[in-house]
Backbone as CSV, one residue per row, in Angstrom:
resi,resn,N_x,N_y,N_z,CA_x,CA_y,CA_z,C_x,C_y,C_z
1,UNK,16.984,29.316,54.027,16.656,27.942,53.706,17.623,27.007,54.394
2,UNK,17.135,26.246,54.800,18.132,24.955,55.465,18.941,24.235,53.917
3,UNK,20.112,23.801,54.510,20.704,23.319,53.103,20.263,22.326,53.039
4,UNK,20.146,21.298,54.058,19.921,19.713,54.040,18.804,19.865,52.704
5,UNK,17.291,20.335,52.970,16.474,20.537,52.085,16.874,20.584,50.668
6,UNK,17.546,21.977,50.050,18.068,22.054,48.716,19.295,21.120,48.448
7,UNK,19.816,20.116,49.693,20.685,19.485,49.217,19.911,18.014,48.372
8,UNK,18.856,18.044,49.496,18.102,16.554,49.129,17.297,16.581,47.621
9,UNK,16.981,18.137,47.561,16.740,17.991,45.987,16.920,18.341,44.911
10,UNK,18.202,18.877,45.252,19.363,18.293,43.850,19.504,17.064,43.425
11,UNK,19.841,15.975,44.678,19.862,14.693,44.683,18.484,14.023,44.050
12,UNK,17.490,14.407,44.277,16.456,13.739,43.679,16.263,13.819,41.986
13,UNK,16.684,14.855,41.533,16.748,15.406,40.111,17.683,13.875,39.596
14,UNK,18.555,13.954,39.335,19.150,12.864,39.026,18.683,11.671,39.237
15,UNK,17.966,11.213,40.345,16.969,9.779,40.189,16.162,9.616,39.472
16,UNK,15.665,10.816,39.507,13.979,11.179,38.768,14.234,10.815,37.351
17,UNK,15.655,11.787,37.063,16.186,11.714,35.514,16.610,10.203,34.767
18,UNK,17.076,9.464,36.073,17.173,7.981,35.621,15.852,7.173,35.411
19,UNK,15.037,7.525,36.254,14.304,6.935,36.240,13.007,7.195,35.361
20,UNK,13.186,8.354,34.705,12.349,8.989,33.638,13.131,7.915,31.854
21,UNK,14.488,8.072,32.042,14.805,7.481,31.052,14.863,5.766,30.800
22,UNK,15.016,5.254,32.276,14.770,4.190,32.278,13.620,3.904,31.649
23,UNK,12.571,4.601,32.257,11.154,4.236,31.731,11.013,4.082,30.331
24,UNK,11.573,5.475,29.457,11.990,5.523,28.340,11.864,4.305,27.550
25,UNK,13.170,3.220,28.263,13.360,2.747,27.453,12.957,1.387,27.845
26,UNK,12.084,0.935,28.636,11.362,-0.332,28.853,10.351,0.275,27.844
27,UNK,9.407,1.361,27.484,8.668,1.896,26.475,8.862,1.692,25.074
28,UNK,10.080,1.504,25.002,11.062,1.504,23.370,10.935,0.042,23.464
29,UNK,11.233,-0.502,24.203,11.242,-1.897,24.283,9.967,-2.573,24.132
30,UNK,8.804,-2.483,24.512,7.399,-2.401,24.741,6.855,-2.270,23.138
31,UNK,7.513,-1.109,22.597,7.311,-0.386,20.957,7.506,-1.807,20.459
32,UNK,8.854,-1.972,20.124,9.486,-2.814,19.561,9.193,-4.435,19.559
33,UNK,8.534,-4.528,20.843,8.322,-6.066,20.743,6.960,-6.118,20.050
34,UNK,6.496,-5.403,20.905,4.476,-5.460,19.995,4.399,-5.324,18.530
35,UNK,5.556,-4.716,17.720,5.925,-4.281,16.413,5.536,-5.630,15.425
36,UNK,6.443,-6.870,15.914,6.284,-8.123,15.168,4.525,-8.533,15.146
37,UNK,4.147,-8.625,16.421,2.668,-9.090,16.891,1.760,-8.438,15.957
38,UNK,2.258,-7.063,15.207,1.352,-5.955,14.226,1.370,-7.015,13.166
39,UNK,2.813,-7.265,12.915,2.674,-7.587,11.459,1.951,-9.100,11.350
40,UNK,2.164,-10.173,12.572,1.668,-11.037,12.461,0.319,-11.020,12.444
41,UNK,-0.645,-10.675,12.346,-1.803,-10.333,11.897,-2.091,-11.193,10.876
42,UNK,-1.406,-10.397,9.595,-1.477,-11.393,8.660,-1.534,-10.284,7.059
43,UNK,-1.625,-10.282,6.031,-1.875,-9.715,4.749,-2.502,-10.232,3.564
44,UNK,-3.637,-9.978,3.453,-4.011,-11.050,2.293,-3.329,-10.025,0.592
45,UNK,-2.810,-11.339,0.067,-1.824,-11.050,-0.772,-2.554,-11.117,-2.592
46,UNK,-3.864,-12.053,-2.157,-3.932,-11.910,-3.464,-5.561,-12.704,-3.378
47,UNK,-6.084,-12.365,-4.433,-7.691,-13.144,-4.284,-8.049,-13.470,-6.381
48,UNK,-8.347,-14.746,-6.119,-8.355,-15.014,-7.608,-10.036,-15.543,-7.336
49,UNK,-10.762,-15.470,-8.526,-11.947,-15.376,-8.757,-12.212,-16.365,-10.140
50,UNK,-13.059,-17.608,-9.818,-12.828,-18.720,-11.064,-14.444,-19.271,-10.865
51,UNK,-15.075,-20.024,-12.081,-16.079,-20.673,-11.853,-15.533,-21.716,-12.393
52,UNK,-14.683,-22.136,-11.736,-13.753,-23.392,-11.669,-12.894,-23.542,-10.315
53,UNK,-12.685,-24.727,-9.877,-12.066,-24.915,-8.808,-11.684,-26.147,-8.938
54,UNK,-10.688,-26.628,-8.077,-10.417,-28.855,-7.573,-11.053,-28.934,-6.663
55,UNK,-10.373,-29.930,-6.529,-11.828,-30.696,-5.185,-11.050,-30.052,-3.875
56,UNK,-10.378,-29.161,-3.635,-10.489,-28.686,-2.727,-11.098,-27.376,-2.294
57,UNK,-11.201,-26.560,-3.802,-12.234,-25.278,-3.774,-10.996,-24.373,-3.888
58,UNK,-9.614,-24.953,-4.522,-8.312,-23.938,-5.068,-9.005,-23.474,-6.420
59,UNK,-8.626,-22.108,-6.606,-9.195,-21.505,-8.183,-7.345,-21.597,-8.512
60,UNK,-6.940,-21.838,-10.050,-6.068,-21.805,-10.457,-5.872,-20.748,-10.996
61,UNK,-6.381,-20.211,-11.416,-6.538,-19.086,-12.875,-8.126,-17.683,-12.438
62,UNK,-7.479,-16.410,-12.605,-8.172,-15.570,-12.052,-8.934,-15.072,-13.297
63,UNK,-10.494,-15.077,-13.004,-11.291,-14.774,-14.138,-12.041,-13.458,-13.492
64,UNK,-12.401,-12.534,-14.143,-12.911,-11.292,-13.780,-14.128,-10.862,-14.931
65,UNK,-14.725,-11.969,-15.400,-16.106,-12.204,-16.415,-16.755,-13.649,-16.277
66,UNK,-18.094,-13.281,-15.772,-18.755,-14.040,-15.599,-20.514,-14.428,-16.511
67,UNK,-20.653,-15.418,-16.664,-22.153,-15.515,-17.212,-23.263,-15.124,-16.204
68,UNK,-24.588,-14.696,-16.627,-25.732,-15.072,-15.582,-25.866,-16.150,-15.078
69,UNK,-25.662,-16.900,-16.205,-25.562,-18.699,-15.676,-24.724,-19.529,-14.787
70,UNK,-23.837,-18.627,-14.470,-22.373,-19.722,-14.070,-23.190,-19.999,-12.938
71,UNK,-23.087,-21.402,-12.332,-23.143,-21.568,-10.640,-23.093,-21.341,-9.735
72,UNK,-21.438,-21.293,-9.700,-21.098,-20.915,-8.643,-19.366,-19.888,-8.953
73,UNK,-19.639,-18.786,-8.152,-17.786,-18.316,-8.374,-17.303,-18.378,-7.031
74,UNK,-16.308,-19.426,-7.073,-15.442,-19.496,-6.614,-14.073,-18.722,-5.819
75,UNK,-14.020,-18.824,-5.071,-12.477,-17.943,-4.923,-11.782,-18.331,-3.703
76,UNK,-10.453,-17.851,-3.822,-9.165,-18.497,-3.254,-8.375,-16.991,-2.349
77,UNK,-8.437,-17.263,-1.509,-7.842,-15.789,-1.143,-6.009,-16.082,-0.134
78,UNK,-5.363,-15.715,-0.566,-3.676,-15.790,0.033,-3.244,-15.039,1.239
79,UNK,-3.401,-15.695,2.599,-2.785,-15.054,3.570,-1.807,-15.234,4.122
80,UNK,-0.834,-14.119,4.198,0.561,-14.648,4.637,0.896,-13.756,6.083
81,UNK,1.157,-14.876,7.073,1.235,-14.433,8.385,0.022,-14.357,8.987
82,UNK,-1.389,-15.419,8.734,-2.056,-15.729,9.500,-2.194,-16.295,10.349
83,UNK,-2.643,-15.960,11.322,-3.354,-16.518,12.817,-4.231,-16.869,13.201
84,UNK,-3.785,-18.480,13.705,-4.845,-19.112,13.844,-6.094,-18.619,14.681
85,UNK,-7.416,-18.569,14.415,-8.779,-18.574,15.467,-8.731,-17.140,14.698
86,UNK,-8.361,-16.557,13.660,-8.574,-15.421,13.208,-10.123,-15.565,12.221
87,UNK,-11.014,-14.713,12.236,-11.692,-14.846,11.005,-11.840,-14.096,9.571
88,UNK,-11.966,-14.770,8.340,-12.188,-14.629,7.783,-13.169,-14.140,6.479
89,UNK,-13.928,-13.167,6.133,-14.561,-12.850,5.792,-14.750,-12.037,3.998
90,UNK,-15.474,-13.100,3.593,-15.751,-12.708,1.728,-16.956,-12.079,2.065
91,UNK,-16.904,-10.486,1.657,-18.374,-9.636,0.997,-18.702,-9.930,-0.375
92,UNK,-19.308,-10.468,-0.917,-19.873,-10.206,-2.099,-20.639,-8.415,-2.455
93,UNK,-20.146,-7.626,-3.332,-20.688,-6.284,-3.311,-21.130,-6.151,-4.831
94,UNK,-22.764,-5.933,-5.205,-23.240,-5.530,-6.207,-23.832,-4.019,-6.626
95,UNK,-23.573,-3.697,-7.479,-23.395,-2.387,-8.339,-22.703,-1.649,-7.677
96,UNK,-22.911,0.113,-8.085,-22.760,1.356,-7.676,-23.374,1.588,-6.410
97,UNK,-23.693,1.288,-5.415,-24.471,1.077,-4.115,-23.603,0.226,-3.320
98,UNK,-23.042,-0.664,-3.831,-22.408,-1.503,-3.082,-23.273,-2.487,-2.129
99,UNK,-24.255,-2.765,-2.494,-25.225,-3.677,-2.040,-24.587,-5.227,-1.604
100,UNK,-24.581,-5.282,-0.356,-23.807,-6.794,0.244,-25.055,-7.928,-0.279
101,UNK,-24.450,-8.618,-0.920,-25.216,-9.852,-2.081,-25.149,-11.244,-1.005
102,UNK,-24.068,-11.297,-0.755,-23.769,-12.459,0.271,-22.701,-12.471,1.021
103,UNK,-21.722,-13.105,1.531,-21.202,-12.924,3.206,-20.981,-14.314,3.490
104,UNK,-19.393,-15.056,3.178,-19.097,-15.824,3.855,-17.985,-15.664,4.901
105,UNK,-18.124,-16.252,5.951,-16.861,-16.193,7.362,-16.122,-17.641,7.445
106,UNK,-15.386,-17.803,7.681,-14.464,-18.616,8.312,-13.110,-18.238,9.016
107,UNK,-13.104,-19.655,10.010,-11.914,-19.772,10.896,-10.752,-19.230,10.250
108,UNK,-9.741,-18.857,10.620,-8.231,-19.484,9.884,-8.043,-20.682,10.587
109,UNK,-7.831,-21.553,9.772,-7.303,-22.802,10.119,-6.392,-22.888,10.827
110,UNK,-4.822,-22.461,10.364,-3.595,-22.788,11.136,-2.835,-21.128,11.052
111,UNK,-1.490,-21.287,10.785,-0.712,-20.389,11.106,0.281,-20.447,10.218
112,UNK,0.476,-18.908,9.133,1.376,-19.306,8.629,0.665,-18.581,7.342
113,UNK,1.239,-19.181,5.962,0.860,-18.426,4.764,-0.352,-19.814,4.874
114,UNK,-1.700,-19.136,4.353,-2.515,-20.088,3.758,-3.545,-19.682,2.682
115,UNK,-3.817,-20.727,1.611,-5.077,-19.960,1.562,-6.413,-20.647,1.813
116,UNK,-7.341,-19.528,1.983,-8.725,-19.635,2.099,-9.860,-19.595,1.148
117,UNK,-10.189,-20.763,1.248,-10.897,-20.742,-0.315,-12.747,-20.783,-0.161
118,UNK,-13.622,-20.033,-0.838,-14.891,-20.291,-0.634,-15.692,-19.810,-1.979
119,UNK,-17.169,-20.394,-1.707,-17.668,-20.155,-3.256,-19.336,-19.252,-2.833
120,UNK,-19.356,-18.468,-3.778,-21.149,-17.923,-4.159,-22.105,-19.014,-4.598
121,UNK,-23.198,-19.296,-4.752,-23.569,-20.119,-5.270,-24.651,-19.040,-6.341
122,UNK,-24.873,-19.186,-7.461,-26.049,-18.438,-8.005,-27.287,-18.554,-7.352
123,UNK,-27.657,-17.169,-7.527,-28.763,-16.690,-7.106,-30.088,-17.380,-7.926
124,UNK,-31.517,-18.002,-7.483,-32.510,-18.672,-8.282,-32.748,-17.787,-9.270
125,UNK,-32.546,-16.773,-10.397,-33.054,-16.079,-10.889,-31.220,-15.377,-11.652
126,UNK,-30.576,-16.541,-11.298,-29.292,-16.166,-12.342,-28.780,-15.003,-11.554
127,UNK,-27.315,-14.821,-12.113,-26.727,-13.469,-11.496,-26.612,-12.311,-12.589
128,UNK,-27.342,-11.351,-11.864,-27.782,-9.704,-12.355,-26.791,-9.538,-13.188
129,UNK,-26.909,-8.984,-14.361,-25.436,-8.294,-14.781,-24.996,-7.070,-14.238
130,UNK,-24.205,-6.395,-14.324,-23.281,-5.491,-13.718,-22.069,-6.065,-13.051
131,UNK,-21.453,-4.918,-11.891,-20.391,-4.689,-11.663,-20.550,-5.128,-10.392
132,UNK,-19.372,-5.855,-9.688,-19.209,-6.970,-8.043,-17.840,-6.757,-8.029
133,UNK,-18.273,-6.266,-7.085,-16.644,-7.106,-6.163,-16.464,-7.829,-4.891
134,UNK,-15.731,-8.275,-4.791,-15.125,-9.205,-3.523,-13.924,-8.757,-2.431
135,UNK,-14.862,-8.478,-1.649,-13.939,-7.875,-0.537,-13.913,-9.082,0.596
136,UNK,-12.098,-9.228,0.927,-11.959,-9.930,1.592,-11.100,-9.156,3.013
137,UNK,-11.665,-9.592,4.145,-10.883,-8.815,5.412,-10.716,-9.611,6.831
138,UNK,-10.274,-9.547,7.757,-10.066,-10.301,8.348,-10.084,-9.820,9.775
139,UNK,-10.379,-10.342,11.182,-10.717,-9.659,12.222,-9.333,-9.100,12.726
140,UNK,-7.691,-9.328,11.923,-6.752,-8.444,12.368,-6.960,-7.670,11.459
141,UNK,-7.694,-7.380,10.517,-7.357,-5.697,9.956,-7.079,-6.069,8.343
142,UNK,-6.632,-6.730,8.345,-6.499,-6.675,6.641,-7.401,-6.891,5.976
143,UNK,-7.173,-6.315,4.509,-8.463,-6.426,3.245,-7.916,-6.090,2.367
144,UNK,-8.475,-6.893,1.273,-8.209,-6.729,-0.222,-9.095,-6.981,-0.687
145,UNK,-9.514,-6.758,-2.347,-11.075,-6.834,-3.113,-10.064,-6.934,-4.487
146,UNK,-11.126,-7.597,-4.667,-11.315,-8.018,-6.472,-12.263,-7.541,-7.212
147,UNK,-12.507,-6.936,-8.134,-13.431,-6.329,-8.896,-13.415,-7.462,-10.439
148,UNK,-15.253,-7.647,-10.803,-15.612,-8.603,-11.635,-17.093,-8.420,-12.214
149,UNK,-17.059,-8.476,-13.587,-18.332,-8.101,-14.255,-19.121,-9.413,-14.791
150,UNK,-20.814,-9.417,-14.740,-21.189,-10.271,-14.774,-22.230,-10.144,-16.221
151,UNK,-21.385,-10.471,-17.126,-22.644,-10.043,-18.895,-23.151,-10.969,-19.326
């Protein structure tokens, strides 16, 4: 064997090796920054359920019993670390089937903790009794539900 050859790649081992770990760690770095961008997404923290609201459509007080009669239920849902142009989305889900009843979307408004507030309106023929819940989720990934009986 010529030495020049096995000399030149010994020498290369050690670049390779820098340059394998370098990579490494622009990768770690890469990890780490995208890490925050996960969490900013957002978490919805809490969803209250009222056939009451203010004039802005805030529920104060979380009710989980409803009449056939009530109007409309209301609800308020808490996101913290939302992003703006994100959407928002209330399932309404009836019985053991999970039958989607209704389906509202909205924007996120701004950025930041907010909440999002929207209402059901009763159905012409009163709301069914049984068992609903309210699933709320959002196009980064989060969801939470409320479960609520209607006698």
């Amino acid at each position: 064997m010529r030495p020049g050859i096995t000399h030149s790649t010994k020498k290369a081992w050690p670049q390779t090796g820098a340059m394998f770990l370098a990579g490494l760690a622009v990768l770690g770095l890469v990890v780490i920054t995208g890490a925050p961008a996960v969490q900013a997404a957002g978490k919805i923290t809490s969803i209250l359920l009222s056939d009451k609201a203010d004039d802005q459509g805030v529920v104060a007080k979380h009710v989980d019993r409803f009449a056939p009669d009530t109007e409309n239920i209301y609800g308020a849902a808490t996101i913290t670390g939302a992003q703006k142009g994100q959407k928002v989305t209330a399932n309404l889900l009836y019985g053991p089937e999970n039958h989607k009843a209704l389906t509202v979307t909205k924007d996120i408004p701004g950025k930041g903790d907010i909440t999002l507030t929207f209402a059901f309106s009763k159905p012409a023929k009163g709301w069914p009794p049984g068992d609903y819940r309210v699933v709320i989720s959002t196009t980064g990934g989060a969801t939470k539900e409320a479960a609520f009986q209607v006698k």
